[in-house]
N, C-alpha and C positions, 0 to 999 in steps of 0.2 A: 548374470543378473538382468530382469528385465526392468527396461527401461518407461514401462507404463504407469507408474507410479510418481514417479519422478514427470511424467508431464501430467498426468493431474494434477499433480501440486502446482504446477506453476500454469495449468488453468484456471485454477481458483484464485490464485494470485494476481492474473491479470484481470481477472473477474472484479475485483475487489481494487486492482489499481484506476481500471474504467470508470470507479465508483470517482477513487482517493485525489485523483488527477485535477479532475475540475475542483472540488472542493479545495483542492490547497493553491489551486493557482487563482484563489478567490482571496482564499486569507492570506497570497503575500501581496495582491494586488492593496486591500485593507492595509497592511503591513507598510508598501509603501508609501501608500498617502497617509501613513502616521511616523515617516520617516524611516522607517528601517530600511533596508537593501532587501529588492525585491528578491534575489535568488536566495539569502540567507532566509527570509522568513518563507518563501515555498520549502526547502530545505527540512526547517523545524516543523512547519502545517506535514510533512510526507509522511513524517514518523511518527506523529505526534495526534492532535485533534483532529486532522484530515484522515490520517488511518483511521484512528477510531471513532470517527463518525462512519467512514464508509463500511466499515466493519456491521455499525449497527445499522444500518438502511438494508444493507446485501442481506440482514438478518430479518429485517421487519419485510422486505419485499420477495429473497429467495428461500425464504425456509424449508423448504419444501425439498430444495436441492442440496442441504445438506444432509438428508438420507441417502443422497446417490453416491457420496465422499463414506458418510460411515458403512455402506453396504461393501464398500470400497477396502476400509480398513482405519481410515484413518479419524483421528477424535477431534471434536470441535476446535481441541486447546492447541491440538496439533497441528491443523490447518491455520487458525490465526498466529500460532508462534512463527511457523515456517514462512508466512506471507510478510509476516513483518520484518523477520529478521532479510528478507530479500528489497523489502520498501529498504529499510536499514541500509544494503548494499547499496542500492540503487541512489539514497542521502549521499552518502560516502564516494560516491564515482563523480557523483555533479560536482561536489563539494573540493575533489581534487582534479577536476577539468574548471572549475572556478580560479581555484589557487593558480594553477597553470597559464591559464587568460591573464591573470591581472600581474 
């Protein structure tokens, strides 16, 4: 099986996390000067409003480059499910190196 596929997907993933990163590390800074725990609320901004804002900026600024993904194979719904379900992992890894810390 070739493995070219599998690393476009997680170019577009990091594409999209370059976006998601600052964004949520905004909303849990917000987060914590309204009391929550700064890691839980980046946490819930990674999967959450921070995805899908970065989702929609990478859409309003690269449009263009997701002709090179579908020329590729893969479908719009396809790339954002796969991206997310990896931000997803990526919640889930902090979230038990958190647990782990405290």
């Amino acid at each position: 099986m070739n493995a070219r596929p599998f690393s476009l997907l997680f170019n577009y993933h990091l594409e999209i996390q370059s976006i998601n990163i600052p964004f949520s590390f905004l909303a849990a800074l917000v987060g914590y000067a309204t009391g929550w725990n700064f890691l839980t609320s980046f946490i819930v901004s990674l999967v959450t409003g921070g995805y899908f804002l970065a989702s929609y900026f990478f859409e309003r600024r690269r449009k263009h480059e997701y002709y090179f993904y579908y020329n590729k194979g893969f479908t719009r719904a396809g790339l954002i499910a796969y991206s997310w379900l990896l931000a997803g992992l990526l919640a889930f890894l902090i979230a038990i190196v958190k647990s782990i810390i405290r």
